[in-house]
C-alpha positions as CSV (number, residue, x, y, z in Angstrom):
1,X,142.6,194.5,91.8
2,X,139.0,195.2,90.3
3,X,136.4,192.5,90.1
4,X,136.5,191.1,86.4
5,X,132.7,192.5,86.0
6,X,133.0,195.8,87.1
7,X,136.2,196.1,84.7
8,X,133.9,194.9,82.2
9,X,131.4,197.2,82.9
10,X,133.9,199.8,82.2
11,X,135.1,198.7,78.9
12,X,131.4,198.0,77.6
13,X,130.9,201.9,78.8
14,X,133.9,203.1,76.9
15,X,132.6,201.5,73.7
16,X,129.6,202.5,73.9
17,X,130.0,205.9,74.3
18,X,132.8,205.4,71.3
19,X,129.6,204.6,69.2
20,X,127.4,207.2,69.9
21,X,130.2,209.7,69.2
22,X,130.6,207.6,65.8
23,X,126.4,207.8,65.5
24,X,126.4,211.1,65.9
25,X,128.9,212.4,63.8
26,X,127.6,210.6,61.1
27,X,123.6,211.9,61.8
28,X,126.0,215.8,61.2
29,X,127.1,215.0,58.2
30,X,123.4,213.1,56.7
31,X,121.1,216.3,55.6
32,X,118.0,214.3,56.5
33,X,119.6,213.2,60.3
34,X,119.8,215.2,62.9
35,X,122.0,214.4,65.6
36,X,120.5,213.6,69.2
37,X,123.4,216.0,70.6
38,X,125.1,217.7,68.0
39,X,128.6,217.4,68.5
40,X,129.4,221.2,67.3
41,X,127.9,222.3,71.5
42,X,131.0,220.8,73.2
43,X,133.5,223.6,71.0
44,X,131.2,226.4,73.0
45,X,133.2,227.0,75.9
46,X,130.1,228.9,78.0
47,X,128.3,225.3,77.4
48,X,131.7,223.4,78.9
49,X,131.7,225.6,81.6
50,X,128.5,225.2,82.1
51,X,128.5,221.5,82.0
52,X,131.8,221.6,84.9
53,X,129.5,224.0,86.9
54,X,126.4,221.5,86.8
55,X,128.5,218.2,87.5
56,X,130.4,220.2,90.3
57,X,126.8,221.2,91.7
58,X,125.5,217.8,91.6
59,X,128.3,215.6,92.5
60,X,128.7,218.3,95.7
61,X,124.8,218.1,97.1
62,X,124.5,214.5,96.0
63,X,128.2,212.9,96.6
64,X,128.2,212.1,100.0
65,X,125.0,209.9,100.1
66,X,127.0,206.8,100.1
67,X,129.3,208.1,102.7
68,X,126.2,209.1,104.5
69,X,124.5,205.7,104.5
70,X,127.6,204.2,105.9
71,X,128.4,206.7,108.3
72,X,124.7,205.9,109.7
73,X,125.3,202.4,109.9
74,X,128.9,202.3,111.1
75,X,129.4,206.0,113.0
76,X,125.9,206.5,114.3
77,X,125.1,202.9,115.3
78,X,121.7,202.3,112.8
79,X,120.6,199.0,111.6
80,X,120.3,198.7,107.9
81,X,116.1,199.4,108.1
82,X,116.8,203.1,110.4
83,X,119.3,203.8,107.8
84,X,116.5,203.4,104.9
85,X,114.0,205.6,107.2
86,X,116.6,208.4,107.8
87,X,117.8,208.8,103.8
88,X,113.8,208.0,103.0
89,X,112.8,211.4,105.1
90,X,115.5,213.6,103.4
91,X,113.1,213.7,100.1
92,X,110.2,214.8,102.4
93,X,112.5,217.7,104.1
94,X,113.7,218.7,99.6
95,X,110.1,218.9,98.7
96,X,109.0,220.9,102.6
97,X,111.9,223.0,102.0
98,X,110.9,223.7,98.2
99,X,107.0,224.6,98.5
100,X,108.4,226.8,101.7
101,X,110.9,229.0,99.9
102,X,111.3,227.4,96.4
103,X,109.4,230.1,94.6
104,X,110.9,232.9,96.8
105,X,114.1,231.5,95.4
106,X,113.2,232.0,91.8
107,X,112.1,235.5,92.3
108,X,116.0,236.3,92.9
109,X,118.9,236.5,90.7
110,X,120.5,233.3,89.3
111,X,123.5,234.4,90.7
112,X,122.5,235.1,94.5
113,X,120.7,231.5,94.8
114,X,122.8,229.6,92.9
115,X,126.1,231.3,94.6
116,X,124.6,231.2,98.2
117,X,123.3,228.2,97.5
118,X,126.7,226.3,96.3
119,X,128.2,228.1,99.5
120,X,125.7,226.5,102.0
121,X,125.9,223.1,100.1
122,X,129.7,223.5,100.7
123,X,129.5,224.5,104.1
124,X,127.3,221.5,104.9
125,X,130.0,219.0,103.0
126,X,132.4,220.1,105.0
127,X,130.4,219.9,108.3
128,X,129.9,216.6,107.0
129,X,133.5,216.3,106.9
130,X,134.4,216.8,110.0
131,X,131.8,214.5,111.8
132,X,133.3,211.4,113.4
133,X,132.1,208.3,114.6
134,X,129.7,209.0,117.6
135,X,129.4,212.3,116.4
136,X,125.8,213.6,117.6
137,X,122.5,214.2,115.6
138,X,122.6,218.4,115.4
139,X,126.2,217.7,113.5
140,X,124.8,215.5,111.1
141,X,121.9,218.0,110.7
142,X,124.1,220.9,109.6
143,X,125.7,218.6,106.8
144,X,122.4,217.5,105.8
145,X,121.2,221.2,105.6
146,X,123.6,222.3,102.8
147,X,121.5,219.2,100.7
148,X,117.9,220.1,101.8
149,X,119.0,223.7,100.1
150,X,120.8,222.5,97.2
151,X,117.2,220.3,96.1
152,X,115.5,223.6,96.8
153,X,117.7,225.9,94.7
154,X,117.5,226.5,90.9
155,X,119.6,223.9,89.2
156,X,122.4,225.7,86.9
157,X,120.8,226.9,83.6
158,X,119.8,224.6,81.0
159,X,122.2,223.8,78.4
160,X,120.7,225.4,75.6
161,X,120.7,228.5,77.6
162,X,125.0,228.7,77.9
């Protein structure tokens, strides 16, 4: 059973997204309101997709951080402080790896970077996958590969854009 807070924490997210649904439709329907997010996007099914392809890109170069952290600790035999130095240098290897080949990457088509890219992040997931407690450093280095390239990749186009 779920801690009583975090159950709360789920019901006081449910009603507040109820009410900004309800603030929004009403800022539609006022001629001098305009809605933050107008509700009328989410019947555009190329901005849906869109939305399912950018939560599917970030949940897939971002989701295993917490397994990561604990893997460290509990697999790899860190303390807690070599743990912080190890996720601390990944943001110094996303902004090498973008002033290296970040603009190279923008001079190609949408479809090659973000494509390859979602394959390497995929292939570096599941290299992730199948490391094991007391699995070695190069091991851990191909799963973290697939997220240095994901930070250095275009993100999935804008929403206005779908």
């Amino acid at each position: 059973m779920s801690a009583p807070s975090t159950l709360l924490g789920f019901l006081a997210g449910a009603a507040l997204l109820v009410a900004f649904v309800l603030v929004e439709r009403s800022a539609a329907r006022h001629l001098t309101h305009r809605p933050m997010l107008p509700l009328a996007l989410f019947r555009n099914p190329a901005f849906n997709g869109m939305l399912l392809a950018a939560c599917v890109y970030y949940l897939s170069g971002f989701g295993f951080l917490p397994v990561l952290s604990l893997w460290l600790q509990d697999g790899a035999g860190l303390s807690s402080l070599g743990t912080a130095f190890v996720t601390t240098a990944q943001p110094a290897a996303f902004f090498a790896t973008s002033a290296l080949i970040g603009s190279a990457l923008h001079r190609l088509p949408a479809r090659w970077t973000l494509g390859g890219g979602s394959l390497i992040v995929g292939l570096g997931n599941l290299a992730f996958l199948m490391t094991a407690p007391g699995s070695s450093w190069p091991a851990l280095g191909i799963a973290l590969l697939g997220t240095v390239f994901h930070q250095s990749a275009p993100p999935p186009a804008p929403a206005p854009t779908a």
